[in-house]
MIBA-927532 format. One record per residue (C-alpha): x negated, y negated, z negated. Coordinates in steps of 0.25 Angstrom, whole numbers, plus 5000, padded with zeros to 4 digits. Layout:
<recs>
XYZ...
</recs>
This chain:
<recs>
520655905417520055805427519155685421518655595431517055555427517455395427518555425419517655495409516655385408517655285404517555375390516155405389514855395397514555505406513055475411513055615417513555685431514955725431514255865433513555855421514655835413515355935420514456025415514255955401515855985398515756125405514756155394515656075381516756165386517556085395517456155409517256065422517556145433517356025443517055895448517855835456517755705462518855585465518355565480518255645490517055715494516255615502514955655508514055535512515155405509514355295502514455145496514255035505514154895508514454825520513354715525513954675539515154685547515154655563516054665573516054785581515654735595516654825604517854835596518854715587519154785576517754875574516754805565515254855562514954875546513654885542513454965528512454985518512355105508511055055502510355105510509255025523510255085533511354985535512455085546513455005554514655065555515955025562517154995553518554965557519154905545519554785542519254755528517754775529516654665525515354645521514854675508516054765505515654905498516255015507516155155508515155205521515155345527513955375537513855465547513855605540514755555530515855665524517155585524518555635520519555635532520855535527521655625534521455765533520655765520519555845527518155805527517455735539516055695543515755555547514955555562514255425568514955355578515255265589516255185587516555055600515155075604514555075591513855165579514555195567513555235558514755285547515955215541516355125531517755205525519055185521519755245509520555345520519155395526518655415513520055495509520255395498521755355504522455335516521855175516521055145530521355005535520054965529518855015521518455045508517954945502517254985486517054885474515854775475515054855465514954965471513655025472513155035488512555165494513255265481514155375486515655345487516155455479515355405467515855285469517155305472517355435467517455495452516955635449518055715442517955835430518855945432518856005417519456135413519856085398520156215389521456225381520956175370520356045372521555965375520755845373519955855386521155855393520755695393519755615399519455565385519255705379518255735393517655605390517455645374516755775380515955725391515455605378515155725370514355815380513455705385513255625373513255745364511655725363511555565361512455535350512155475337513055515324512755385319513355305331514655335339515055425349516255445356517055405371517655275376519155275371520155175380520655075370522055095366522454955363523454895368524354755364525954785359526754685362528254745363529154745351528954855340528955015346529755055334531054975338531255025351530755175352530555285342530155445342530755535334529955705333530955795330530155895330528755875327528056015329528055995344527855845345526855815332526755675338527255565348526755445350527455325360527255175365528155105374527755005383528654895390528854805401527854895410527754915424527655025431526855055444525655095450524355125440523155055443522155145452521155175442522255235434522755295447521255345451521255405438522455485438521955525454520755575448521355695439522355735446523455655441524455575453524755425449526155405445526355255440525655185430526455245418526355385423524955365426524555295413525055415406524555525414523055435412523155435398523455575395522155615406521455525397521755565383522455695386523655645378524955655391525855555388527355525394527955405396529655355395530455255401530655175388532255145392532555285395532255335381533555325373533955265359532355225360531955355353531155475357531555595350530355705353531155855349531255975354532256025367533656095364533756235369534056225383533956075384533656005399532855915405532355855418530855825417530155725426529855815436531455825438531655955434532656005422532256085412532756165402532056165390531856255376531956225363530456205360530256115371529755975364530655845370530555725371531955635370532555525367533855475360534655545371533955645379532555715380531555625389530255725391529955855388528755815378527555845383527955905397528655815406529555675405531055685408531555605420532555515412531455445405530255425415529555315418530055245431529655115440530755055431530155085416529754965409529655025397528755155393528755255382527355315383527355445374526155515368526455645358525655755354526755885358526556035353525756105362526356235361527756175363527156115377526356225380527856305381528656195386527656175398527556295402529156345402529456235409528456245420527956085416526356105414526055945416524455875410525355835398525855995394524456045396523855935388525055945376524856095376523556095371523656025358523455885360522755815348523955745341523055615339523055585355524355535357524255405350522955375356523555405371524655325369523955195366523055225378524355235387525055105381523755035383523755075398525155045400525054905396523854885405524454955419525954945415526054815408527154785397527054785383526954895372527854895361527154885347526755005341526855135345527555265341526755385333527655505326526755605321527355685314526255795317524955735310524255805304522955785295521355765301520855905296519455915298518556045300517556105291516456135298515056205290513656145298513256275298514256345307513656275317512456355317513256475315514356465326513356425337512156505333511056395333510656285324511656155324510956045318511855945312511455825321512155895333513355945326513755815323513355745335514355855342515455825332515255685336515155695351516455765348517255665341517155765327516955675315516555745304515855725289515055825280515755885266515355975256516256095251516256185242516156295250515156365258514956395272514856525279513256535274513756515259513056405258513456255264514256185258514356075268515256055280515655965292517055905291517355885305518555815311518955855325519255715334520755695335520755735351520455875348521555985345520456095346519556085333520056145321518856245316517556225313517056325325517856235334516956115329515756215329516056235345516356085346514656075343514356175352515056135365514455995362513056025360513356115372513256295372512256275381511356205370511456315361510356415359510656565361510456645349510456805350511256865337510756895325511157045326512057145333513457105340514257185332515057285340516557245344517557335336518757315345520257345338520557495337521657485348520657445359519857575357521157655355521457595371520257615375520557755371521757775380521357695391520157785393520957915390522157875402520857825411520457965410521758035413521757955426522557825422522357695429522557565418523357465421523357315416524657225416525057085409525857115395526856995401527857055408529457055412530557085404531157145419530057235419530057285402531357305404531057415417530257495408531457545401532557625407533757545400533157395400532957385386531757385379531157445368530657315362530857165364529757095373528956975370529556885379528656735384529156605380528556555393528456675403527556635415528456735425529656805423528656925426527956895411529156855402528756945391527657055384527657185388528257275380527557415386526757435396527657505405528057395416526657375423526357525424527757595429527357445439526057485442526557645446527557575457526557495462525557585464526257695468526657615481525257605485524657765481525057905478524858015468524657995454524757865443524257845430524357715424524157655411523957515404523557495389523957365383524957285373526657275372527357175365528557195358529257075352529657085337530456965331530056875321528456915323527556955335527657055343527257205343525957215354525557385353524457415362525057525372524557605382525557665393525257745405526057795417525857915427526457945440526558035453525458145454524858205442524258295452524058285467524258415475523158505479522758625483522958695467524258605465525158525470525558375466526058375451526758235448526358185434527558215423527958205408526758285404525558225410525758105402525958165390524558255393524058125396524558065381524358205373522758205379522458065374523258085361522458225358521158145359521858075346522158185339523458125339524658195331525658145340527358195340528058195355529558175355530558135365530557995369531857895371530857785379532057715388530757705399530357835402531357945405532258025395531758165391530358145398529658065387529058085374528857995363527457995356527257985340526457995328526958005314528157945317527657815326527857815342526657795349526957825363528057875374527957945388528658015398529258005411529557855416531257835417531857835431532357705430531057645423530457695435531357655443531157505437529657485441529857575456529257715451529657815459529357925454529157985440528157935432527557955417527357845406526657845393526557725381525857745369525757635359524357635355524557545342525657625337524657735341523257705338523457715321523757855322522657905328521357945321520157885327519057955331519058105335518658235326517858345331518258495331517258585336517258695345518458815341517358915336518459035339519159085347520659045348522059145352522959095360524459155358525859125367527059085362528459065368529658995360531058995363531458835356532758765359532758665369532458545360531258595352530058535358528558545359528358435350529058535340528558675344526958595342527258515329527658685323526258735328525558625324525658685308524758805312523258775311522958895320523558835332522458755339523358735352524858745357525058745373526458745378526358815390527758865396529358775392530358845398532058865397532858935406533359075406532359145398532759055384534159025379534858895383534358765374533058845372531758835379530458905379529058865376527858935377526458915369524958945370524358935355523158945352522558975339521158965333520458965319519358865317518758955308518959115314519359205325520859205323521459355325522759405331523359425318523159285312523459235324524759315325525059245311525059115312526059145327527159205318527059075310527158985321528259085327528959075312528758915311529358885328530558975324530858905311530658765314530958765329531958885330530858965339530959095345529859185353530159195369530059335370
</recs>
């Protein structure tokens, strides 16, 4: 938001530097970040006044002015332009004088000069060497009053704030609202609470002479959640044209390009109460009625800027008797603007939905001042106040008559609900002593009204039972508890001006949620197995979800944006797949040898009728060497089981009691994967990446994936670790070779073993089917170790509990002993 300082001062008086206010709003809370000025940057251009003029002894047309700045010195300087006379105020460059090139726009520096024979000692200007315009066919020449000797910039120019107003305060998107803050920043200290204290407000009066409003237009809300008011007045007989240049200046000043006086006059109103504003051609609004609904699905519409657009269902409109004339609060339609031949205007001023704006906005690509004001919760009392002030300035620069009354449907009011606020808080919140002198004088610089009630109740001490009933002011949206009203005070009175107090005790020490540390645990666990973490957006394409799967469809629905930004970020992530198998094909154009991936972070899966599901995941990926060649081995690529060493390491630090199975994931390859579980709830996949997901993302070669749901995980395992000392004696370690059919796993062969106590450790050291076994057999081979917490074992004991496990494999899995 740009406020011009003069600007300003026609609301309050500002006594300060435009730098000191700068810095007394940066501290409030409103961020200046610059100070810009309305002329160019002059370097030595002052006010002066002409005392002689004489004719130039060697040339017709010359003449010889003499200037004074003020000063004893009175420099004569030859001047070419026909309009220049004694006692005029002019604008005077001397020699060493940084001027503005009219042409280029780059700066020059003035040099003495001889000119027919005699001195220049510097120039009076014209507005084309001062880059003002393109003028030259005579000087400048400034007001009488104008003081003699001062710098033209402060003269002419007006310094400019550029303010950086956060979402929430609406109001300051307004000259009006910055006036309100720069009152209550200076005059925080000087007020009285038995005297008034506020900003100079325009006056809003105006004369009505036209017939009654009611009988030629009216406004019907069909639908009130998104327009909770609207408010009109129609002027007629007016002229349109060029504005005057003050308003033109004005406009110039923040940015804004002059239109005609209409246009203008609605673009000044809405810059100085930050309510926007739209104006009709009265005779282009059919059957006199303005019907304020919501679009048909698919409905079109040519805007001003001459573009049609197709629009939604929850896109607010504004029509008539016939046919929509604006989309409401983003842009006019071109079959109602105002044109050289209007005569008579609608000027509309409502209060819209900010959400609804917010969407609308943004899908159709139409961010104007107006949607950026509207979505951020205009105050619903603004309207009315805006409208009169535009009424009243059409009459004055457009002429005509305004029709008697004025238009109000508002079928949003709602009642003045005050605050509750407890004195003591004050102290409490801000952490040093408020008196209640300065808690009021900051309510009142603020506009709060408020009055002292006694309740039944007690504060937070137990013990007051009195309390301030405040009342925000009716241009502020962003007041609605007593900690807002609290930091209200604060920003007044100003941060800086609040004494540091040290706490009373300790900072209690943060206790994150148990799935930060449980992260933290597998992050630090792949770190140490060599993985490099990656970080990617949880937006991303339907194109590319729809890659990780080897037949297109997904194992569950996406979250899909109502207003994507790109194609590339339509919807939420539904695994964290994409980015990884991207980040293999990327890096593998650039190195060789092996990669080990991983990412930890959120998927989304949609569920209808509530909000989605978001587990927190973790999924790695490994590719090319596991180990290079050397002298003692040759290259090994990595393969299925590195990353189920990868996943069985981590999980034995849990103690986890975990079941593998065959998998059926449609993204990674058919009979190379595993699906991972725990009582009956899937946790986790992994195995080899499919062919043709590879394929999908440029992988050339075979690489490995793992996903583990860590929510579906984390309450299964046991926190923390118990301690088992040391074995005390010895262990035996026996061989055992089984001849199983083809489909009996390891899974199964370990769940029979586990029942024996004994058995401390099962290694499956040789698979093998061929020759040797019967066809649809296979053979494994074991190492079993055994061991007694509490003696030596002997052979025969040990030779025991091995007929049993012989006895249990061949009657639960059909066993027999390789001979």
């Amino acid at each position: 938001m740009k406020a011009p300082i003069s600007w300003l001062k026609e609301h309050t008086d500002i006594a300060i530097s435009p730098e000191e206010l700068a810095e007394k709003l940066t501290l409030a809370g409103n961020e200046v970040s610059g100070i810009s000025s309305t002329t160019p940057a002059w370097t030595g251009v002052l006010t002066a006044e002409v005392v002689a003029v004489e004719a130039h002894p060697n040339a017709d047309r010359l003449r010889l002015v003499t200037v004074s700045t003020g000063t004893s010195e009175q420099p004569k300087v030859v001047c070419g332009a026909p309009n220049v006379a004694v006692g005029q105020k002019v604008a005077f460059a001397a020699a060493g004088a940084k001027l503005i090139d009219g042409h280029t726009g780059k700066e020059m520096e003035l040099k003495p000069a001889v000119i027919r024979g005699v001195e220049s000692r510097g120039m009076v200007l014209s507005e084309r060497e001062l880059g003002l315009s393109d003028n030259h066919e005579g000087i400048l020449v400034l007001p009488e009053n104008t003081p003699v000797g001062a710098p033209l910039a402060d003269v002419l120019g007006d310094k400019v704030l550029e303010v950086d107003v956060t979402p929430n305060r609406v109001d300051c998107l307004s000259i009006i609202g910055l006036a309100r803050e720069a009152a209550a920043v200076i005059g925080f200290e000087k007020i009285k609470l038995t005297e008034p204290f506020g900003i100079k407000m325009p006056d809003l009066n105006y004369e009505e002479k036209g017939s009654p409003l009611a009988d030629e237009l009216s406004v019907e809300i069909a639908d009130a959640e998104l327009c909770p008011r609207y408010t009109a007045s129609v002027v007629k007989g007016i002229k349109i044209g060029e504005s005057p240049d003050w308003l033109k200046k004005r406009l110039t000043a923040v940015g804004m390009r002059p239109i005609n006086n209409i246009v203008d006059i609605t673009n000044y109103v809405m810059l100085e109460y930050g309510q926007p504003l739209h104006a009709f051609d009265l005779s282009k609004i059919a059957g006199g009625k303005i019907i304020v609904r919501r679009a048909a699905e698919g409905e079109k519409f040519f805007t001003l800027d001459g573009e049609e657009r197709q629009l939604t269902a929850d896109t607010l409109m504004i029509a008539d008797a016939e046919k929509a004339v604006a989309i409401g609060g983003v842009m006019g339609g071109a079959n109602s603007e105002v044109s050289e031949t209007t005569a008579d205007v609608v000027i509309e001023s409502a209060n819209f939905n900010p959400v609804s704006i917010h969407h609308t906005s943004h899908r159709l690509k139409l961010i104007s001042e107006a949607s950026i004001r509207f979505e951020r919760n205009i105050n619903r009392e603004v309207p009315i106040h805006a409208l009169k002030r535009a009424t009243q300035l059409i009459l004055q620069l457009c002429g005509g008559q305004a029709m008697t009354g004025i238009i109000d449907v508002f079928p949003g009011k709602k009642l003045r609900a005050g605050i509750q606020v407890s004195p003591t808080r004050f102290s409490t919140i801000l952490g040093s002593d408020m008196t209640y002198d300065r808690i009021l004088k900051a309510l009142k610089a603020l506009g709060i009204e408020w009055y002292w009630e006694t309740t039944d109740e007690t504060d937070y001490s137990g013990s007051e039972t009195q309390f301030l009933r405040v009342y925000p002011p009716w241009w502020r949206t962003d007041l609605s508890i007593q900690e807002d009203i609290i930091e209200e005070v604060a920003r007044i009175i100003g941060y800086d001006q609040l004494p540091a107090s040290p706490l009373s005790g300790e900072i209690p020490k943060r206790v994150g949620p148990p799935i930060m540390a449980f992260k933290k645990l597998f992050r630090m666990a792949l770190v140490g197995f060599g993985f490099q973490e990656t970080l990617s957006l949880s937006l991303s394409s339907l194109d590319a979800l729809k890659r990780t799967v080897s037949d297109g469809r997904l194992a569950s629905e996406p979250v899909m944006l109502l207003n994507p930004m790109s194609s590339e970020q339509e919807c939420l992530r539904t695994n964290l797949r994409a980015p990884l198998l991207a980040a293999v094909a990327a890096n593998r154009r650039y190195e060789e040898g092996g990669l080990r991936l991983f990412e930890v972070g959120r998927a989304y899966h949609a569920r209808k009728g509530t909000l989605p599901n978001e587990p927190e995941m973790v999924c790695g990926i490994i590719a090319g060497e596991a180990e290079p060649s050397g002298w003692q081995q040759s290259k090994r690529p990595f393969d299925f089981y590195d990353a189920k060493g990868v996943l069985e390491t981590i999980f034995s630090r849990m103690n986890l009691a975990y079941t593998i199975e065959p998998g059926s994931d449609s993204g990674l390859r058919p009979g190379h994967q595993a699906q991972l579980s725990i009582g009956g709830v899937n946790f986790g996949v992994f195995g080899e990446v499919h062919p043709r997901v590879a394929k999908n993302f440029g992988v050339e070669e075979k690489a490995f994936l793992f996903e583990i749901n860590l929510s579906a995980l984390m309450p299964k395992v046991r926190p923390g670790r118990a301690y088992q000392p040391l074995p005390r004696y010895p262990a035996v370690v026996r061989d055992i070779a089984l001849v199983l059919d083809s489909s009996v796993t390891h899974q199964r062969v370990s769940e029979v073993l586990s029942a024996f106590p004994l058995l401390k450790e099962v290694s499956l050291f040789d698979v093998y089917s061929g020759k040797q076994v019967s066809e649809g057999k296979k053979s494994l081979a074991y190492r079993l170790t055994f061991q007694s917490p509490t003696a030596t074992l002997t052979d025969a004991e040990v030779d025991r509990v091995m007929a049993d496990i012989v006895s249990a494999l061949m009657s639960q899995l059909g066993a027999t002993l390789r001979a």
